[in-house]
C-alpha positions in Angstrom: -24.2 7.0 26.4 -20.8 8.0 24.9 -20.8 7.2 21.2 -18.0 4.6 20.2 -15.3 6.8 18.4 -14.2 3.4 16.3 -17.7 3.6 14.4 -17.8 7.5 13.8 -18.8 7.1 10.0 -17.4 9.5 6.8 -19.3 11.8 5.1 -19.7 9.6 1.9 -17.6 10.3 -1.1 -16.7 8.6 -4.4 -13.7 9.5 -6.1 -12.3 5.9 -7.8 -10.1 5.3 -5.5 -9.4 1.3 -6.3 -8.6 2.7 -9.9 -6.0 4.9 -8.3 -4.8 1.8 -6.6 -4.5 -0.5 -9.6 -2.5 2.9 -11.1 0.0 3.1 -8.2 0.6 -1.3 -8.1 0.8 -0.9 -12.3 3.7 1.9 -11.8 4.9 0.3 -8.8 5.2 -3.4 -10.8 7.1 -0.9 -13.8 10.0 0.5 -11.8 10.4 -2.8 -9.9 11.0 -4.4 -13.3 13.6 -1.8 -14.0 14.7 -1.7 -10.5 14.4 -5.4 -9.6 16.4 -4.5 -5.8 14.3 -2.7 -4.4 11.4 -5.2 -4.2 13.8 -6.1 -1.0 13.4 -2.4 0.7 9.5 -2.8 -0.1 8.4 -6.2 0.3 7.7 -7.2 3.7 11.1 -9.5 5.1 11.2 -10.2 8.7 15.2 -10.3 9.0 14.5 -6.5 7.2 12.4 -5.2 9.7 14.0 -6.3 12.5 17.3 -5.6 11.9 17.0 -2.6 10.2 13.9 -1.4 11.6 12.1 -1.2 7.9 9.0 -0.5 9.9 7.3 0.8 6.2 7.2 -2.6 5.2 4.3 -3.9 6.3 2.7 -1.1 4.1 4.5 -1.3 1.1 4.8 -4.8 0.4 0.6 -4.8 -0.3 2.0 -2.4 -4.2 5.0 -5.0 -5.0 4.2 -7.7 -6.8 6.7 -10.3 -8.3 5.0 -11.6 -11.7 2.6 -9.9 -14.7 0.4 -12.4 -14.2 0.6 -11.8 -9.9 0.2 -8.2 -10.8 -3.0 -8.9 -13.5 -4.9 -11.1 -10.9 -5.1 -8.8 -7.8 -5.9 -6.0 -10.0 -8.8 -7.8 -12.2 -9.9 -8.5 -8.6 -9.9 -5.0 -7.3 -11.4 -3.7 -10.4 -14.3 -5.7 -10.1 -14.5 -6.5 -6.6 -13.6 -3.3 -5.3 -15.5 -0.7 -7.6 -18.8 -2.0 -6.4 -17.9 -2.0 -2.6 -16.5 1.2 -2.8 -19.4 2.9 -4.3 -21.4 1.1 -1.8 -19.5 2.7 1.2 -17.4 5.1 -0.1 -14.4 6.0 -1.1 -13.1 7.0 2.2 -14.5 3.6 4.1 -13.1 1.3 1.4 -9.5 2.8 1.6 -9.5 2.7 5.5 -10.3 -0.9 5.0 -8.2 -1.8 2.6 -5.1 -0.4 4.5 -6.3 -2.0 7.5 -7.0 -5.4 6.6 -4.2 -5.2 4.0 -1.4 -3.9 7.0 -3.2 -6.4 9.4 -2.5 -9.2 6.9 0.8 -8.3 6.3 1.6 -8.0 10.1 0.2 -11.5 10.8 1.9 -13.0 8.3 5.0 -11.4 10.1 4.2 -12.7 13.4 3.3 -16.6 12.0 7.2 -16.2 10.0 8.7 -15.1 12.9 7.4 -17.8 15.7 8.2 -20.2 12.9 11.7 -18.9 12.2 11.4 -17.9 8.9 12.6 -14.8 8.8 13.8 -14.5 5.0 10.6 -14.8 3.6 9.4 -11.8 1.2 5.9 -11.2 1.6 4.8 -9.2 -1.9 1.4 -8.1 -3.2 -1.9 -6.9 -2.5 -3.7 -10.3 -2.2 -4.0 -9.8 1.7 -6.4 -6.4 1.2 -7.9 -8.1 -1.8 -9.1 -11.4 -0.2 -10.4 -8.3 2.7 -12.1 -6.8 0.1 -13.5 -10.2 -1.2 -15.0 -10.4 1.9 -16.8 -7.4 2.2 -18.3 -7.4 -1.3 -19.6 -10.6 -0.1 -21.0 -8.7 3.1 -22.2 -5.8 1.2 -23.9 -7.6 -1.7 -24.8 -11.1 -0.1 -27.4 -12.1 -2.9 -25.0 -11.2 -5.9 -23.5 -14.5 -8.0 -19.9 -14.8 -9.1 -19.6 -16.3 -12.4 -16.7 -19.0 -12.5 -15.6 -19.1 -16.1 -18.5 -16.6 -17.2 -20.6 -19.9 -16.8 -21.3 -21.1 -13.6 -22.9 -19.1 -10.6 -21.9 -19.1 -7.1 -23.3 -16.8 -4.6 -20.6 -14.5 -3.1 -20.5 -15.9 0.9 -19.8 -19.0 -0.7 -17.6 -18.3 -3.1 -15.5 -17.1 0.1 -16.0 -20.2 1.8 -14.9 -22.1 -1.1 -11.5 -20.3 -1.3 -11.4 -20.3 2.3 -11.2 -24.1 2.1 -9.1 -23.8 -1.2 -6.3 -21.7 1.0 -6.5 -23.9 4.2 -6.3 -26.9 1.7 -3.4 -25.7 -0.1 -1.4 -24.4 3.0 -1.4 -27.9 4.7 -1.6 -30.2 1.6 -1.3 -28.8 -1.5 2.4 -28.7 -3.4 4.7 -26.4 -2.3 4.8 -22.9 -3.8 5.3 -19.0 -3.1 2.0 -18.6 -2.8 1.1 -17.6 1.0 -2.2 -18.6 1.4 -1.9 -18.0 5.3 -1.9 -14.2 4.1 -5.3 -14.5 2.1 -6.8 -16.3 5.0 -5.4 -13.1 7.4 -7.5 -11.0 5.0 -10.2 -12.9 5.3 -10.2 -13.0 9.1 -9.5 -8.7 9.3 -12.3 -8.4 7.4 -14.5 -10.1 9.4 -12.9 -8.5 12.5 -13.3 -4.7 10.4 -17.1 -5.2 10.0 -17.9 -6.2 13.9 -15.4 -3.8 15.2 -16.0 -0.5 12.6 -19.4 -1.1 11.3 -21.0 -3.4 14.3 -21.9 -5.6 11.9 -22.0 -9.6 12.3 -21.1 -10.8 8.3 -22.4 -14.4 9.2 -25.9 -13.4 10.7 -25.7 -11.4 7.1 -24.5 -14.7 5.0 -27.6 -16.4 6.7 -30.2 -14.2 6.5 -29.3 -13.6 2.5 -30.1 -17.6 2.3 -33.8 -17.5 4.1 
């Protein structure tokens, strides 16, 4: 039987590579300060890319970020969410997935603007891949507790089911912002695709088996 060429797995390898991600978003964040413009060449617009054919966007826009405080969040998240995962499978495994979920996001995202006609949106930041990588630390470490305010404890699936509610929530009800929450739920969903198409591995059957 012919091995499936999607799952051929790395030679594992650690090498920090979600701290050479937070580097490249902190310089990216410093010469978009500087250079305010050219958040509009590397965010992800619709009219952009089809007009112009920016076809690097749906890359790019996952190191743009448009506040300190946008820039701060993701990163605390990758920091801590990431550097487990990525010891747990690798350096090159968590950066394919990252990139994939985070350019999957990004293109879904530009799909739902696009059959909606809002093509002047901006998408910035790397809260697409992060919400991915939310995912799989909940996949990878099933049992581990996430500390809400340092205080209270919630176990990781359900912390992702919480925020999965939170974003579905705030999408169709909550006040109007510039938040795209349809974007964090695309990470969500790539993830979950990454793991039964890359890994052949069901999250859920892993969520309920963590709970017997």
């Amino acid at each position: 039987m012919t091995k499936n060429p999607l799952r051929k797995p790395f030679e594992y390898s650690f090498f920090s590579a979600s701290i050479i991600l937070i580097i490249i978003n902190c310089i990216m964040f410093a010469v978009t300060s500087f250079f305010p413009r050219i958040k509009l060449y590397l965010g992800l617009c619709p009219a952009l890319v089809i007009k112009y054919k920016m076809l690097w966007q749906p890359v790019t826009y996952m190191f743009i970020h448009g506040s300190l405080s946008h820039l701060l969040s993701n990163m605390i998240g990758l920091l801590f969410f990431g550097m487990p995962l990525e010891k747990a499978i690798g350096s090159k495994e968590f950066l394919l997935m990252y990139f994939v979920c985070g350019i999957a996001s990004g293109l879904c995202s530009f799909a739902l603007y696009v059959s909606t006609g809002i093509y002047a949106a901006i998408l910035i930041g790397a809260s697409g891949a992060l919400y991915a990588v939310l995912f799989a630390f909940a996949t990878a470490f099933p049992k581990a507790n996430i500390y809400i305010w340092g205080i209270l404890p919630i176990p990781s699936p359900i912390l992702v089911l919480i925020y999965t509610g939170i974003e579905l929530f705030s999408q169709f009800y909550g006040i109007k912002s510039n938040v795209a929450h349809f974007t964090h739920l695309f990470g969500f969903l790539a993830a979950f695709l990454y793991f039964i198409i890359r890994m052949g591995i069901n999250p859920i059957k892993i969520w309920k088996n963590a709970f017997k």
